[in-house]
N, C-alpha and C positions, 0 to 999 in steps of 0.2 A: 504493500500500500504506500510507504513512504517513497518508495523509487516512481511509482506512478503519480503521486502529488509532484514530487519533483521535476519530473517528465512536461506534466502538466504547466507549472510554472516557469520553466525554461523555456516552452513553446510560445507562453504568451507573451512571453519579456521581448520574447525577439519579432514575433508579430504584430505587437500591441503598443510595446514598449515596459519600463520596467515599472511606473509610475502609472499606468493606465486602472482605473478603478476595478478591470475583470482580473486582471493581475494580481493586486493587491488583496484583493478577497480571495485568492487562490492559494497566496501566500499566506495570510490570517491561514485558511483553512490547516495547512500545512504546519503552522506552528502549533495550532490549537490541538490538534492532533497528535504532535509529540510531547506538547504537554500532557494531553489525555493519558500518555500511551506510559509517562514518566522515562521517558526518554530526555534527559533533564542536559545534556550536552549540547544534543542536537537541538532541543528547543530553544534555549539558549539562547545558538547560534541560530539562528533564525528570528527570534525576537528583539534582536538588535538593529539589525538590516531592516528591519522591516518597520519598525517603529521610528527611523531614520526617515524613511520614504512619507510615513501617514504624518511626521511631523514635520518635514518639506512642504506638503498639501496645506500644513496649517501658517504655514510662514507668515509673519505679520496679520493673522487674522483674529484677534477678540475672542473669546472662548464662547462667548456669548452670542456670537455671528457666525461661528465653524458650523460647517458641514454636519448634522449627529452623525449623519453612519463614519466617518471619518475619525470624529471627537472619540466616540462611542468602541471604534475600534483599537484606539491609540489608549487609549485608558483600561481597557481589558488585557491589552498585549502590557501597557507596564503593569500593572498589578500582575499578572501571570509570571510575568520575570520577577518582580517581586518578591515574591512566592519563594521561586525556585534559587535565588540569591542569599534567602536569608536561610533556606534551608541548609544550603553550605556554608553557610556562616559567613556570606557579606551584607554586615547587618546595616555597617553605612551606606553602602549603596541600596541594599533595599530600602531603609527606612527612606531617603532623599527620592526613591521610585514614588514610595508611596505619599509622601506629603504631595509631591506636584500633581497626581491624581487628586487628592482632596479639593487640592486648590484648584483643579482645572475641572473640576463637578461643581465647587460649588460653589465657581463663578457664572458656568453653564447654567445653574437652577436657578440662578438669583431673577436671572430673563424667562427661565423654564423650568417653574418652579411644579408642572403638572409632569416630567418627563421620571419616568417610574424604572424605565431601565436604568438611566444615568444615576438615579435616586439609589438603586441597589447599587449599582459601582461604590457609589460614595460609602454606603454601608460596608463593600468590602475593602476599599482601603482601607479604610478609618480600624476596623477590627484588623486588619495586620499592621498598620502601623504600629495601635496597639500590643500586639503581640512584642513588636521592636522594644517597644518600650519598657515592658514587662520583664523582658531580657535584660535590658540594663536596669535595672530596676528602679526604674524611673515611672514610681506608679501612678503618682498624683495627675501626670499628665497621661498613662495608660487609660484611666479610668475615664478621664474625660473622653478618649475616642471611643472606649470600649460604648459609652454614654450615646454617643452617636451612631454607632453604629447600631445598635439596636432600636435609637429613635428611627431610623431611616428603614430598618427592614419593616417598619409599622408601617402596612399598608390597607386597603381596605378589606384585603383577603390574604394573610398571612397561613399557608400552613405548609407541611411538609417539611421538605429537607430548608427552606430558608426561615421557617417558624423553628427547627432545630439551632440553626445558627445563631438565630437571636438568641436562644436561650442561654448557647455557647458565652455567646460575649456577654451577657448576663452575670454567667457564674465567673466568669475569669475577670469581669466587673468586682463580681462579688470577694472573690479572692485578694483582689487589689485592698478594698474596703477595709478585708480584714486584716491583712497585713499591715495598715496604716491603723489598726485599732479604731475602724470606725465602725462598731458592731452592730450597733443598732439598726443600721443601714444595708449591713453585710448579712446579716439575719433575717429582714427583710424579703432582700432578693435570693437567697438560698433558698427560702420557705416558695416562694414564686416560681422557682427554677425545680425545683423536686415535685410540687404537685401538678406542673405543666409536663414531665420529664414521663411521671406515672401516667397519666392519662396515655399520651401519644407514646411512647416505648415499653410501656407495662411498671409493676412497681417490683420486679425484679432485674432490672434492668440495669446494667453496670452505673450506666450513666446517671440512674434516677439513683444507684445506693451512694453513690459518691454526692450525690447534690441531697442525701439526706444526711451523710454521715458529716458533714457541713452543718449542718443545720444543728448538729447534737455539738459539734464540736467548739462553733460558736456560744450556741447557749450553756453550756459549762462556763465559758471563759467569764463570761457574762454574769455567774452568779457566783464567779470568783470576785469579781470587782464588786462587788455589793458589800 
């Protein structure tokens, strides 16, 4: 499959040009796929290149006035490298990936402020940024993106696997909270994240016993300070 994505995109580059919108979407497909596939070298190396070209298209243009499928494509490909940067541990350049995504959604929303895809983007930097953060342990400012990203996955029909991720950035919200001794808060959203966790995953469910055994470990702490 990757030799024929490839095949594909060298046909077009050289028919089309290398900057031609059928091209570029050929090329997304291609990355997005070795990402899918955790081919993390080769994605990579293709989400460089490529996010080179979608951000040529944007040259001198307002984020507010770009093209979406253009915007929209250039902000999925850096959050994806993102991703795959900080998992090898280049936490500066991913975190510096993922602030300009913030910034280039949520300049785009301030004009378009109804666009619901861009709206999830912003939800997913923000929650990796946070992660960046978390890692240095720099939580006070973790929290606040963990904060948005789960204001942003609030939409008028939340469920599934992005009703999951909210709850994610939730509990690792919550985790932050707690490590900062702000329990009240932290206890809170643990109690929110375990009985949202049992409904949708069962109440034996790794995920639901770790956002309960939260909830106990908190409240202990809690009637130690009394």
């Amino acid at each position: 499959a990757v030799r024929l994505y490839r095949t594909v995109v060298k046909v077009r580059a050289k028919l089309l040009g290398a900057d031609h919108p059928h091209t570029l979407e050929d090329r997304y497909d291609l990355a997005m796929y070795l990402f899918e596939k955790c081919m993390t070298d080769d994605a990579i190396g293709e989400f460089y290149p490529l996010m080179e070209l979608l951000e040529a298209k944007l040259q001198g243009v307002d984020e507010r006035d770009a093209d979406p499928q253009v915007l929209l494509q250039l902000v999925i490909c850096a959050t994806k490298l993102g991703e795959l940067l900080r998992a090898k541990g280049s936490l500066d350049e991913a975190e510096g990936l993922f602030r300009r995504v913030y910034g280039q959604c949520t300049n785009r929303l301030e004009a378009n402020p109804g666009d619901e895809l861009l709206s999830q983007e912003l939800a997913d930097a923000s929650y990796n940024l946070a992660l960046c953060l978390m890692q240095r342990d720099q939580l006070e400012e973790a929290i606040q993106y963990f904060k948005v990203a789960s204001e942003r996955s609030t939409g008028a029909c939340v469920e599934g696997d992005q009703r999951l991720m909210q709850l994610k950035a939730q509990f690792l919200m919550a985790m932050c909270l707690n490590e900062r001794d702000k329990l009240g808060a932290a206890l809170k959203l643990f109690k929110v994240v375990a009985y949202e966790r049992s409904i949708i995953l069962g109440p034996r469910h790794k995920e639901t016993l770790a956002a309960e055994e939260m909830v106990e470990e908190v409240m202990r702490k809690i009637q130690l300070d009394l």
